[in-house]
C-alpha positions as CSV (number, residue, x, y, z in Angstrom):
1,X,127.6,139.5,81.0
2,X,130.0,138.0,79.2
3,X,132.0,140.8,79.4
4,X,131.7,141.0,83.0
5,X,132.7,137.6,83.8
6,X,135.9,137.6,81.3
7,X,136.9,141.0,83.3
8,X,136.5,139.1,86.6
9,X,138.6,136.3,85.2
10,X,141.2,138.4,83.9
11,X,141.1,140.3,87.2
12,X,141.6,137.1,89.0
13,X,144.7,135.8,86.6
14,X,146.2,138.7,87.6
15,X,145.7,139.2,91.0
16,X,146.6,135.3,91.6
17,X,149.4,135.8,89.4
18,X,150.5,139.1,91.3
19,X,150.4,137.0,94.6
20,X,152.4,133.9,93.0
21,X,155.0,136.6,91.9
22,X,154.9,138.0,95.4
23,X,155.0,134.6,96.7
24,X,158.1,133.5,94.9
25,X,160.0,136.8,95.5
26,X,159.4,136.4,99.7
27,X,161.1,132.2,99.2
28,X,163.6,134.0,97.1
29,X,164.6,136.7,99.2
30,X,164.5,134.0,102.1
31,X,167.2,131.7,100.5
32,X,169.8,134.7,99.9
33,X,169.1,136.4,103.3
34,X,169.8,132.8,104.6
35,X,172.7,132.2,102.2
36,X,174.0,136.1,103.2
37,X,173.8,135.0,106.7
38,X,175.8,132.0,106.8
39,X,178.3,133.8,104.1
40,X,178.6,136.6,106.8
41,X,178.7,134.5,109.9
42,X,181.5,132.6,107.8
43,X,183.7,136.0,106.9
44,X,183.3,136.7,110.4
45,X,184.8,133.7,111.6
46,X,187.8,134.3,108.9
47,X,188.3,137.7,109.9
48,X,188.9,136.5,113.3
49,X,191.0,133.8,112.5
50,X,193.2,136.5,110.6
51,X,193.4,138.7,113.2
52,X,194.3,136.0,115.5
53,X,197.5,134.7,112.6
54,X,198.6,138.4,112.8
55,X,198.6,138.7,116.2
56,X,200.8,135.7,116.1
57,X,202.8,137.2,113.5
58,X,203.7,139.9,115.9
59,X,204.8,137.9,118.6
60,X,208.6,137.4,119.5
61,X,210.0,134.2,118.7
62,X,210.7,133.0,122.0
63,X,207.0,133.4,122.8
64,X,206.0,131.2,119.4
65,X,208.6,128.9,120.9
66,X,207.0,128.3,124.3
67,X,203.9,128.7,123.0
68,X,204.7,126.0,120.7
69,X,206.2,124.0,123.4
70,X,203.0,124.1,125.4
71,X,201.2,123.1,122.6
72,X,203.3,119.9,122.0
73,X,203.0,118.9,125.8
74,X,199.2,119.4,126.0
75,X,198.9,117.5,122.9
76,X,201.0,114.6,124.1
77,X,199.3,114.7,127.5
78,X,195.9,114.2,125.1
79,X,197.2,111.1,122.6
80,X,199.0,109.8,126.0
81,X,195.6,109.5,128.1
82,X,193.7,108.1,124.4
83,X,196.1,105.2,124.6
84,X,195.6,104.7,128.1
85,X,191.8,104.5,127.9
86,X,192.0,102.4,124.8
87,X,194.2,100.3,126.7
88,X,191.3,100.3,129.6
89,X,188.7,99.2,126.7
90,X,190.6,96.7,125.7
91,X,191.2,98.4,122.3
92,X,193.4,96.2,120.2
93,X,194.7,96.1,116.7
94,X,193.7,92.7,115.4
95,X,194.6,91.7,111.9
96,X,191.2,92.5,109.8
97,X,191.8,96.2,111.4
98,X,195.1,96.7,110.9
99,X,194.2,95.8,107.2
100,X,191.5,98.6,106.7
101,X,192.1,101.5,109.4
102,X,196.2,101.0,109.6
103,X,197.7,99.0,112.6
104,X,197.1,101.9,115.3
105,X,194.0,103.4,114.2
106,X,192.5,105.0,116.5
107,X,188.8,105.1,118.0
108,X,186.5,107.7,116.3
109,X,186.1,109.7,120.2
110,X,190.2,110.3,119.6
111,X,190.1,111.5,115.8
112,X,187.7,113.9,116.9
113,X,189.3,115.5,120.1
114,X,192.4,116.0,117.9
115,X,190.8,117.7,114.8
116,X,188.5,119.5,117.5
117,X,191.7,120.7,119.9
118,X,195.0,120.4,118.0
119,X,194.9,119.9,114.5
120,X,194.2,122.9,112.6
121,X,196.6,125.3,115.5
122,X,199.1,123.0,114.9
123,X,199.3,123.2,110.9
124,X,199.0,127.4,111.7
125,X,202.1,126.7,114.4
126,X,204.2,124.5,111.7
127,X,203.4,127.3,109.0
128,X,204.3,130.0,111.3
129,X,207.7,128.2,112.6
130,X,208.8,127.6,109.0
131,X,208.6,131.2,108.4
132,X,210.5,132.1,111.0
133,X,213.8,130.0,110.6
134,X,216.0,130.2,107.7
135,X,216.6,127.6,104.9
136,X,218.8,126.1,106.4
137,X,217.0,125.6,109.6
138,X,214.1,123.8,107.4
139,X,214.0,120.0,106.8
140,X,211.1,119.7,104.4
141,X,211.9,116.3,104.2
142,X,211.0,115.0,107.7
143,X,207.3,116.5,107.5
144,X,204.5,113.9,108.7
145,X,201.5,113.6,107.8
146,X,199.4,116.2,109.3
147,X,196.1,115.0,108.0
148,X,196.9,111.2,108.7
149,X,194.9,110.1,111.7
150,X,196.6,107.7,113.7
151,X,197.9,107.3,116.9
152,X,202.1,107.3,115.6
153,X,201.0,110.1,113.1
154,X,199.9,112.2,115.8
155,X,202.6,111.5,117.8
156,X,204.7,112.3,114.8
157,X,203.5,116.3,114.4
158,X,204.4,116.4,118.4
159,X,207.5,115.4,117.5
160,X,208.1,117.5,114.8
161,X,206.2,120.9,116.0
162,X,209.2,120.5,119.0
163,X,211.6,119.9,116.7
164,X,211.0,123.2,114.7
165,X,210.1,125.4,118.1
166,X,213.8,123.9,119.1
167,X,215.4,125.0,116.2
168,X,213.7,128.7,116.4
169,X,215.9,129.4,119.4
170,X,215.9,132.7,120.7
C-alpha cells in the first residue's frame, strides 16, 4: 500500500513536473518567437532603408540636387504654415519659456511633424551631399544643429541643405 501510494506520488512529481517543464519551454519559446519577430520586422525595415540609400547613391547629381531643392521648399512650406498657426493660437514666447524650451520653442504638434516628415531624409540628404562635393566645397563649420528642435534651428537645416544642393552644381 505504501508502496502504491509512493509510486502514485512519484508518478505525480513527475508528470506535474514534466508539464511545468513543458509549461515553461511554450512562454519561452513565446518570448524569442516574439523577440525574432520584432528583430526581423526591424532588419526588414533596415534592408529597405539600404536599398533606398543606394538607390540614392546611384542617382546623378543634378537629380540629388532637385531632389534636395524640393525637399528644402516642402520643408519651409511646413515650418512656414507652424508659425502661422502658432501665430493663430496666439502662441507666444513669454519669459518663463524662453527660459526652459529656448525663445522659439515650438509646440509639441510641430516637433512631431518634422521628426515624422523631414528630419531623418534630411540628415540622409546632408550625408549624401557631403559625399558628393569635394573638400573644398564642404564648410563643416557652418553645420546646424540637426537634432535641435526649434523653429530658427529648423529653419537653419533648410538653409543649409540649399546651400550644399547649390554648391553640388551639375
Amino acid at each position: 500500500m505504501i508502496r502504491g501510494a509512493l509510486l502514485h506520488f512519484t508518478l505525480s512529481v513527475g508528470v506535474m513536473t514534466l508539464l511545468a517543464g513543458a509549461l515553461i519551454w511554450s512562454a519561452v519559446q513565446w518570448g524569442y518567437g516574439r523577440e525574432l519577430s520584432l528583430k526581423t520586422a526591424r532588419i526588414e525595415g533596415l534592408e529597405r532603408e539600404v536599398s533606398r540609400a543606394v538607390q540614392v547613391g546611384q542617382k546623378p547629381n543634378a537629380q540629388i540636387r532637385d531632389e534636395t531643392l524640393d525637399f528644402v521648399y516642402e520643408l519651409r512650406r511646413f515650418i512656414e504654415s507652424a508659425v502661422q498657426a502658432m501665430k493663430a493660437q496666439g502662441v507666444v514666447a513669454t519669459a518663463s519659456r524662453a527660459v526652459f524650451l529656448g525663445a522659439d520653442a515650438p509646440p509639441v504638434e510641430l516637433v512631431l511633424g518634422f521628426d515624422r516628415r523631414f528630419r531623418v531624409r534630411a540628415g540622409l540628404l546632408r550625408k549624401d551631399l557631403l559625399s558628393r562635393l569635394s573638400v573644398s566645397d564642404r564648410d563643416e563649420q557652418a553645420t546646424p544643429k540637426y537634432e535641435e528642435r526649434t523653429v530658427s534651428a529648423m529653419r537653419a537645416v533648410a538653409d543649409d541643405l540649399e546651400r550644399l544642393a547649390r554648391r553640388l552644381g551639375n
